[in-house]
Residue, then its C-alpha position, 0 to 999 in steps of 0.5 A: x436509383x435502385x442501387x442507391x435506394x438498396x445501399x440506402x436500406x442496407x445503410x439504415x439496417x446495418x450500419x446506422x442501425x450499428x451506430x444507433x445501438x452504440x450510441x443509445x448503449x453509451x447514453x443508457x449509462x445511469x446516475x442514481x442518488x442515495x440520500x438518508x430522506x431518500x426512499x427505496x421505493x422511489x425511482x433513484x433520481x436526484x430529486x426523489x433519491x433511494x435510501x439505502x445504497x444496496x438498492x444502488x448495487x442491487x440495480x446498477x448496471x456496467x457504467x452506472x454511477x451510485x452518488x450517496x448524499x452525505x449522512x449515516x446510513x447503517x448498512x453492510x453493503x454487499x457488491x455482487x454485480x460487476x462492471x466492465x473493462x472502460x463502463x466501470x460500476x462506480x460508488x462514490x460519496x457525494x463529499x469526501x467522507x461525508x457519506x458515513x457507512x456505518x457497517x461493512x462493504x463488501x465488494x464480492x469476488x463476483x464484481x469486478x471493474x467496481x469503484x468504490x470512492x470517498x466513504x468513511x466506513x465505522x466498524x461496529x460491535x463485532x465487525x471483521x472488516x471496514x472495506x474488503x475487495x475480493x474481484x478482479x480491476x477494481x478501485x477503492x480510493x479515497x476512503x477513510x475506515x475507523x471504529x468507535x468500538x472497542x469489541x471487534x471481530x476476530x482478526x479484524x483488519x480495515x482494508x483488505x484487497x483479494x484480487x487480481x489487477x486492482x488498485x487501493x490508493x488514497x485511503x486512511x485506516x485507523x483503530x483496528x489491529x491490523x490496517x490493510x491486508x494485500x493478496x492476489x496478484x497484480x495490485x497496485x497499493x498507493x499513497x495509504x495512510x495507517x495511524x493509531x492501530x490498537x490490540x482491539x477485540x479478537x486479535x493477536x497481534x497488530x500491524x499495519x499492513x500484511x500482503x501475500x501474492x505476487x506481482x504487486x506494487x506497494x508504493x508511497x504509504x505511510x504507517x506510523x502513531x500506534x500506541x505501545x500502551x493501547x496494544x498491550x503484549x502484540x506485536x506491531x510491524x509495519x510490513x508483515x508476510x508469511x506462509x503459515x497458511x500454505x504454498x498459496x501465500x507465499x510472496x514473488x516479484x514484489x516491489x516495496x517502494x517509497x513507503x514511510x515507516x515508524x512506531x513499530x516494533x519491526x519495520x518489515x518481518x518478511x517469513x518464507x521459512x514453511x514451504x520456502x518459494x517466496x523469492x524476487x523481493x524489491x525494498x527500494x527508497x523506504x524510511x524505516x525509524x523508531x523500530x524498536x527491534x528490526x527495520x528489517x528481517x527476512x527469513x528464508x526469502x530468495x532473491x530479495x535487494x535492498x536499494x537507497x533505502x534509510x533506516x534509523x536503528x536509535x532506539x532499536x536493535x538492529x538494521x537490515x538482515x537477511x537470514x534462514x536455516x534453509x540454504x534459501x535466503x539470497x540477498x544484497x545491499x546497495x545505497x541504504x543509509x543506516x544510522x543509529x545505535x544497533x546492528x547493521x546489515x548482512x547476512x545471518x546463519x544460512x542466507x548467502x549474499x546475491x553475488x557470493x561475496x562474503x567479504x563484501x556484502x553490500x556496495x555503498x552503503x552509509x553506516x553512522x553510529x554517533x559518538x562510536x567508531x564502526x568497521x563497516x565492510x569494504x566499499x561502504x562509507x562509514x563514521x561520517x554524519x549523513x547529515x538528515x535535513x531534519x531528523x527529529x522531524x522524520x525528515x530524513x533528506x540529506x542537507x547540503x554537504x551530507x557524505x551521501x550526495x552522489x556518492x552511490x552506485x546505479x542499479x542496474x534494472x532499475x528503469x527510469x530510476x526516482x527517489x522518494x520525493x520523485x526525483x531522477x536519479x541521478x541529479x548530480x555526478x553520481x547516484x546519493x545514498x539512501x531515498x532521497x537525491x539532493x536538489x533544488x526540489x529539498x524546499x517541499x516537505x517530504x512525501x507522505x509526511x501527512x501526521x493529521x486525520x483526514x477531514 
């Protein structure tokens, strides 16, 4: 009876004491309400919420929830605490842009494992940013930043990631002069939305997304609707890289996938050329249209592969090129579709191809001009309609019939290989050209073709 008794007590003191402790640790996890009636005097409950959501950030611990009621709150919100890997700190509008920040968030580079969902986010009078995320494993989903101002800060963007390992998925920016602006390392950056980008306040140029850093994974976007007239002398480009601004910004391991891209003057205009280490670039299963110079130009970028991607050059210029004067530039060609009045693809001045073969630089690659008769390269099909679903619309799916059914090649590397819409490769005998495989699965719309203002 005494061993038991002793056994019993060790129970209560370490392992029961253990438990109680972890269980009481799960179950401190806390809920607090904002509300414009609220007061930051009261206690953050549901029924006697606070006012501001800074009285949120500035109580919350890892695992805390901050529910904002909807309404105006004019705030520039600063994030400086931070959460844990699994006990997230989790701001998030009680409606899908209902709660409306009138002002700034800043999540600072102290605050990691922070979500921030489902605000709209106005810029006021100069403002620089709508959303920015500079820690580490953080969320910023759902959101929706605009501006009704027409004097806003220097370089102002809408969205900008500066960390490591954090993700931006399911946002939609608009009336900036630059839509999201992507650094660090490691970030997954999906299914965003920029429209109606304008030449607004202290800004040179305008595009719709810049990204720096290595490792990051910039998937199924949609950029299109700027206005030639509202950005005057800028310069719009879909995508946008350099290293002006040291070693430090160049690109490595980047992956550019799925994304929809039009009314630009380029779609990609990727620059190494300052310090030359950007390298190993992935552009896979992309529509670039209504370009009005590029779809693409690399300049001095190593390693960089052009995979079943689209491109309608009408209107433009020309096609997918890679370039530099620095013996630098690397690139190859495979499965891309490109339609349309200009220039094709290849290699300019110094870039060399991947595989060394200056006869053939590319494999496989559809080339159309209609009403022309083009050369092409060897191994490539041309002068034969690809035969879009509905290219007017921006459907860019190949119709029953379309020369680039299975006929690609595979990629080799590419692990469990899909197209745009998300369907294995290949669906028939053989690999289609461009970002889209024929299939059964044709009758949904397009991925990403979403044209419309969120609610």
């Amino acid at each position: 009876m005494r061993k038991y008794n002793v056994l019993n007590r060790l129970c209560k003191i370490t392992g029961c004491a253990l438990f109680f402790i972890v269980f009481c640790t799960a179950a401190q996890s806390a809920t607090y309400y904002v509300s414009p009636t609220g007061n930051d005097a009261n206690d953050g409950s549901l029924s006697t919420p606070w006012k501001t959501i800074q009285k949120c950030a500035n109580t919350m611990v890892a695992g805390d929830t901050c529910i904002t009621r909807d309404g105006v709150y004019q705030e520039n919100l600063v994030i400086s605490r931070t959460g844990t890997e699994g006990r997230l700190l989790s701001f998030k509008s009680e409606n899908r842009h209902g709660a409306v920040v009138v002002g700034s968030v800043n999540v600072r580079n102290t605050a990691h494992y922070v979500r921030v969902q489902g605000y709209k986010v106005i810029i006021p009078d100069g403002g620089n940013s709508g959303i920015i995320s500079s820690g580490d494993h953080n969320e910023i989903i759902e959101n929706y930043v605009t501006t009704n101002s027409t004097r806003l800060g220097l370089n102002n963007t809408a969205l900008g990631m500066d960390g490591n390992y954090s993700l931006a998925e399911g946002n939609y920016v608009e009336k900036t002069c630059f839509g999201y602006n992507l650094n660090g390392s490691n970030n997954v950056f999906q299914n965003n939305e920029a429209t109606r980008l304008k030449l607004n306040g202290d800004c040179g140029d305008v595009d719709y997304m810049r990204f720096f850093g290595s490792n990051h994974l910039i998937k199924n976007n949609t950029f299109h609707g700027v206005d030639m007239a509202e950005i005057g002398g800028a310069h719009v480009d879909c995508f946008q890289t350099f290293d002006n601004g040291g070693a430090q910004w160049a690109i490595s391991n980047i992956v550019v996938e799925g994304n929809y891209c039009r009314d630009a003057h380029q779609g990609m205009m990727l620059e190494g050329k300052i310090y030359r280490q950007s390298r190993n670039l992935i552009v896979r299963n992309n529509i670039f249209s209504n370009c009005g110079t590029w779809c693409v130009c690399l300049v001095d970028i190593a390693d960089a592969r052009f995979l079943n991607n689209t491109c309608d050059t009408s209107g433009g210029i020309h096609g997918i090129w890679c370039r530099g004067g620095n013996n630098v530039a690397t690139c190859e060609f495979k499965n891309n579709i490109i339609y349309g009045e200009g220039s094709l693809y290849g290699v300019l001045e110094t870039a060399k191809l991947i595989d060394g073969n200056a006869d053939s630089p590319g494999k496989k690659n559809l080339l159309f001009r209609p009403g022309q008769t083009i050369t092409g390269y060897f191994g490539d099909i041309v002068n034969r309609d690809p035969m879009f679903f509905n290219r007017e619309i921006g459907d860019y799916r190949p119709r029953e019939g379309s020369p680039a059914i299975d006929a690609g090649m595979s990629i080799a590397g590419w692990v469990d290989a899909k197209d745009r819409d998300g369907r294995p490769r290949p669906q028939g005998s053989g690999w289609d050209i461009g970002a889209y495989e024929y299939g059964a699965m044709n009758l949904k719309p397009p991925a990403g073709l979403r044209l419309v203002e969120p609610n």
